[in-house]
N, C-alpha and C positions, 0 to 999 in steps of 0.2 A: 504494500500500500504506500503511496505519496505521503510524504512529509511536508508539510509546509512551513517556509523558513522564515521567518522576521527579521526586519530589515537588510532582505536580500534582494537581490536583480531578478527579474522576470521578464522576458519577451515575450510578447502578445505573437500567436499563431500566422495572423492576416498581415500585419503592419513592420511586424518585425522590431515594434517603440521600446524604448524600455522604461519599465517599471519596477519601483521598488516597495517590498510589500512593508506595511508600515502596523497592521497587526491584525487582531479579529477580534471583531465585536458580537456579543451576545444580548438576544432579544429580550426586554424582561419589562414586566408591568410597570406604568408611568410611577404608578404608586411609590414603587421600590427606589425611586430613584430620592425619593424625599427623605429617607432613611440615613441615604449615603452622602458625605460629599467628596461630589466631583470638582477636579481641578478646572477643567474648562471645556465644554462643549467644542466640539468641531464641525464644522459641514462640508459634506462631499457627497457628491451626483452620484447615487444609484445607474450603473450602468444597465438594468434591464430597462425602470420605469423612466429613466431620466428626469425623474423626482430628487429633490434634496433633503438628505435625512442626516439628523443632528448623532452623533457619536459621541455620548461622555466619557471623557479618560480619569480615570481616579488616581491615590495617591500609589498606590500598588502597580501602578501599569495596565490594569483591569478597563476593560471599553467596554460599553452596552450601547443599544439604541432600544426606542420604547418598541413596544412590540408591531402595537399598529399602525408605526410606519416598515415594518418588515417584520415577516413572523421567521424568516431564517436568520443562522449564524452570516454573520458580512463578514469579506477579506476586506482589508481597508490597505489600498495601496495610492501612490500618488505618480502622476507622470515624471518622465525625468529628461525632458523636454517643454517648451516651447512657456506655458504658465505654470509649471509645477500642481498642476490642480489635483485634486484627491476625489478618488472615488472609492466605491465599496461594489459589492459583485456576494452577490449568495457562495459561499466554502462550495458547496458542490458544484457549482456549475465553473466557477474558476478553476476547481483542480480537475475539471475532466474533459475528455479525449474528446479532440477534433472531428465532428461531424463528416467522416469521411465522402459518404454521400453527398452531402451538403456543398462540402467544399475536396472535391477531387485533388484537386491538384496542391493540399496542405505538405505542407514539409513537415511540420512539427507531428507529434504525435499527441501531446495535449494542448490545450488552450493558451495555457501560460506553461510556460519553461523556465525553469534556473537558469541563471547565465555564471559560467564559470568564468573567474573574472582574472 
């Protein structure tokens, strides 16, 4: 099984851009979050919905976002190119395999790749 690595290089399948992943956040009731405090909210673009969904980072290194702007675990990675912008991607669809149907002519064998540096 795939490991996924924190604050490591990733290239996207189609573009070949690189990305470094910057961590995962976990879904949890808005509630929960009154309990805790977090250091500072972040926002970055949902790559499915191309919605903006807030990421709290705490004092432990620990991210959440509320549930019902995303009921999955997010990868929170940022580009590393052109505005440095951050986005988030559902954990299973970032770590899995290239629709070879889809897309015939992929080089990569998953979605995102490690880039050995």
């Amino acid at each position: 099984m795939r490991e996924l690595k924190y604050l490591a290089k990733y290239k996207h399948f189609k573009n070949k851009k690189k990305y470094i992943v910057l961590g995962v956040s976990e879904p949890v009731i808005k509630g929960e979050l009154k309990n805790r405090q977090y250091e500072f909210p972040i926002v970055c673009q949902n790559t499915e919905t191309n919605e903006d969904i807030r990421i709290f980072q705490f004092r432990d290194n620990k991210r959440c976002h509320v549930k019902t702007e995303c009921e999955s675990k997010l990868v929170i990675y940022m580009e590393l190119y052109d505005s440095f912008r951050r986005y988030v991607r559902p954990y299973d669809v970032f770590m899995s395999e290239v629709d070879k149907e889809k897309y015939p002519n992929a080089k990569q064998k998953y979605r995102f790749e490690l880039m050995e540096d």
